[in-house]
MARBA-3410 file (N, C-alpha, C, O; in Angstrom, 1 decimal):
72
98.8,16.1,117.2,99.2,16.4,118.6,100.2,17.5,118.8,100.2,18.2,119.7 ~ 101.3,17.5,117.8,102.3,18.6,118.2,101.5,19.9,117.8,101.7,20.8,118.6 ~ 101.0,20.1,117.0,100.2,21.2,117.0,99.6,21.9,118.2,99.4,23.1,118.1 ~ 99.2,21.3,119.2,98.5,21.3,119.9,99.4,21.8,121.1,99.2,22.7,121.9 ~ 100.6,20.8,121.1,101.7,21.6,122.0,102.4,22.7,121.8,103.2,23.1,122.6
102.2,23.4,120.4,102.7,23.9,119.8,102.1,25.1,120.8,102.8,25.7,121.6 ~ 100.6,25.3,120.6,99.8,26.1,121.2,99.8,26.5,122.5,99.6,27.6,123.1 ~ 100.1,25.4,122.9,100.6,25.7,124.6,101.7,26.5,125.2,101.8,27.3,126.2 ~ 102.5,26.1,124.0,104.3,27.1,124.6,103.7,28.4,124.5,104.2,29.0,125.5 ~ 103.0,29.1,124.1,102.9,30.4,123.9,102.1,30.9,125.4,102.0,32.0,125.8
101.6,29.9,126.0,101.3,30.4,127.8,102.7,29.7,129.1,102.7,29.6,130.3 ~ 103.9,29.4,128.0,105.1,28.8,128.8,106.3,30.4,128.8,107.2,30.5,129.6 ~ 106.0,31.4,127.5,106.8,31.8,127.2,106.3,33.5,127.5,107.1,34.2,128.1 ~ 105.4,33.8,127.2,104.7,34.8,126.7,103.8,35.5,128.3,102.6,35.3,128.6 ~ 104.6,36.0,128.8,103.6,36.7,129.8,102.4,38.0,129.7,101.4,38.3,130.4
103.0,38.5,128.6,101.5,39.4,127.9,101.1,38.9,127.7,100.1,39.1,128.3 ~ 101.1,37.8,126.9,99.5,37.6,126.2,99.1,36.6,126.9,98.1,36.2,126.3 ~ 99.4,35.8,128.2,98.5,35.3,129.3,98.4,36.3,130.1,98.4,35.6,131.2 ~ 98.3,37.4,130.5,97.9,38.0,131.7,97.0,39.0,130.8,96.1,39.6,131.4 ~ 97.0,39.3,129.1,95.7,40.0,128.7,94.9,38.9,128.4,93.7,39.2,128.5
95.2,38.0,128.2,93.7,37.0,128.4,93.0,36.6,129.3,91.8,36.3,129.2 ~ 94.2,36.6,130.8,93.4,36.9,132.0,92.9,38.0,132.4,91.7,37.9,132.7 ~ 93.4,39.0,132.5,92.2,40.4,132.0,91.3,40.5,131.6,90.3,40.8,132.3 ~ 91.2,40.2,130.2,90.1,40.3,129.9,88.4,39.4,130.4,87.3,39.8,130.5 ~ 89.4,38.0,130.7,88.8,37.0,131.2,88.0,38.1,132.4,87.0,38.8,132.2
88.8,37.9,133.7,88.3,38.8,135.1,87.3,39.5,134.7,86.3,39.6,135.5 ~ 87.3,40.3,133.3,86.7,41.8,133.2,85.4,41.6,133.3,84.5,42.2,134.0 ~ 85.3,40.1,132.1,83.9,39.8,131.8,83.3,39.1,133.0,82.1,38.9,132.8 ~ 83.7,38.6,134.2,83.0,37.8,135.1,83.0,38.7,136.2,82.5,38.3,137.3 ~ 83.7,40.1,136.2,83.5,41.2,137.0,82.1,41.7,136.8,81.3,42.0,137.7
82.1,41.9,135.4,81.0,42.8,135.7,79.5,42.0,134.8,78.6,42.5,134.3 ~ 79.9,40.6,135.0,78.9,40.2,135.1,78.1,39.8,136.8,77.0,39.2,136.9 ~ 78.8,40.1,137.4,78.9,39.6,139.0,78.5,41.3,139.7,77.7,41.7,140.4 ~ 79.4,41.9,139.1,79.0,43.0,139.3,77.1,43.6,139.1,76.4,44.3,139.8 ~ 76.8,42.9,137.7,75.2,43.3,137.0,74.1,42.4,137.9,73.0,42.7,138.4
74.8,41.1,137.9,73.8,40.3,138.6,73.9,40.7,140.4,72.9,40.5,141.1 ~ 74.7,41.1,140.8,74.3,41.7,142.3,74.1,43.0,142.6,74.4,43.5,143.7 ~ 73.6,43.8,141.3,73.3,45.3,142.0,72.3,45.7,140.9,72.1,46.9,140.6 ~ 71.7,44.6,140.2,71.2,45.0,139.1,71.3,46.3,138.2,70.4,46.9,137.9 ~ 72.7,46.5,137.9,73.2,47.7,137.1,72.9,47.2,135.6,72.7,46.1,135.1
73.0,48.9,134.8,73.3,48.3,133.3,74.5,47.6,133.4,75.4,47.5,134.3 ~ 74.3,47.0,131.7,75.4,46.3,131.1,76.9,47.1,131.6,78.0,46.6,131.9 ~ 76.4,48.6,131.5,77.6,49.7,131.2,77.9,50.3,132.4,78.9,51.0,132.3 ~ 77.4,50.2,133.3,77.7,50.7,134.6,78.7,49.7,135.4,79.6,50.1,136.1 ~ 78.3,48.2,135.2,79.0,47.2,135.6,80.2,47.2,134.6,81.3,47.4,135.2
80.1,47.1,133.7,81.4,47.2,132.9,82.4,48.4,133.2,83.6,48.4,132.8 ~ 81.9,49.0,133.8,83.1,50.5,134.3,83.3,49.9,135.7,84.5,49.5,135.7 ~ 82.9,49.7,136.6,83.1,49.2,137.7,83.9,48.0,137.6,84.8,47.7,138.4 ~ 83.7,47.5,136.7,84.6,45.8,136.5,85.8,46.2,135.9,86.7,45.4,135.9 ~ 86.1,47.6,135.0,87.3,47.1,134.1,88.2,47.8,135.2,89.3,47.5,134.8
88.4,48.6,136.4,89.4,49.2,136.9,90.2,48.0,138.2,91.4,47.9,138.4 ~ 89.3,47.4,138.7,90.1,46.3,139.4,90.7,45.3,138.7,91.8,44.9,139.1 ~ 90.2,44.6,137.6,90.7,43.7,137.1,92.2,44.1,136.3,93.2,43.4,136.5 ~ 92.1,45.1,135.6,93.6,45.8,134.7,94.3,45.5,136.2,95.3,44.7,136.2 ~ 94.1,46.1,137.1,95.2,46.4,138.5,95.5,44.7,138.5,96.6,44.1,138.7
94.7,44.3,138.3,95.1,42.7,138.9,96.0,42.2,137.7,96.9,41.4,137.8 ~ 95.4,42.7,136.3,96.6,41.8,135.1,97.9,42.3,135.1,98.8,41.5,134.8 ~ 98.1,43.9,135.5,99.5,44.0,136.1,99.8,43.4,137.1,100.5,42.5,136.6 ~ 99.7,43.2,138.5,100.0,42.2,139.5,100.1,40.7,138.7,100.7,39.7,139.2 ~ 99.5,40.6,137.7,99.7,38.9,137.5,100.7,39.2,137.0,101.8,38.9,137.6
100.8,39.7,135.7,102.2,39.8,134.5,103.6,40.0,135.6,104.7,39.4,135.4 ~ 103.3,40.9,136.6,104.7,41.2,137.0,105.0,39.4,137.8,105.9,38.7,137.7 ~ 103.7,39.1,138.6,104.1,37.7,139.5,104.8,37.0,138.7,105.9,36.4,139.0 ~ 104.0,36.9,137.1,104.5,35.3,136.3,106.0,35.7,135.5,106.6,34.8,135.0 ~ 106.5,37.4,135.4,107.9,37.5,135.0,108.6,37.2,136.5,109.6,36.4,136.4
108.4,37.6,137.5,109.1,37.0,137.9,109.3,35.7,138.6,110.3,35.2,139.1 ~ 107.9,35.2,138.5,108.0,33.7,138.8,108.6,32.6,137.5,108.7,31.4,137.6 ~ 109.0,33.3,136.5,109.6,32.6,135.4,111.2,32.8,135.4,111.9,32.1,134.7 ~ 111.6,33.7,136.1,113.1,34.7,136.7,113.5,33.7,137.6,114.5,33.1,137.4 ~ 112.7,33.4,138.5,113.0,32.6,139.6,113.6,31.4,139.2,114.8,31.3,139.4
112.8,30.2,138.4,112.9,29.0,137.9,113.9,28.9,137.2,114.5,27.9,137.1 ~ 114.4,30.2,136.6,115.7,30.1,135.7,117.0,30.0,136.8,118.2,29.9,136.4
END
């Protein structure tokens, strides 16, 4: 079990590397949402999906430093 909590601090401490996993996450459900509602390629959705979502992993990274600023 401590192993397990061990794994967790790293989304308690680390705001890169949860807001590129949320990135990445968005990217893939962007332009999968993107492919299934305009029946584009794989690659056409994938360019459409990767420019909003980056905009959004910076808006998250900056929310969660300073939502972590705050608490202190």
């Amino acid at each position: 079990m401590n192993e397990l909590t061990n794994s967790y601090k790293i989304f308690e401490k680390d705001s890169l590397i949860l807001a590129i996993i949320y990135t990445l996450g968005h990217i893939l459900i962007a332009a999968s949402v993107v492919k299934l509602m305009t029946d584009s390629s794989f690659w056409e959705a994938g360019l459409v999906a990767l420019i909003e979502p980056c905009i959004n992993g910076v808006w998250f990274y900056t929310l969660h430093r300073l939502w972590k600023a705050k608490g202190k």
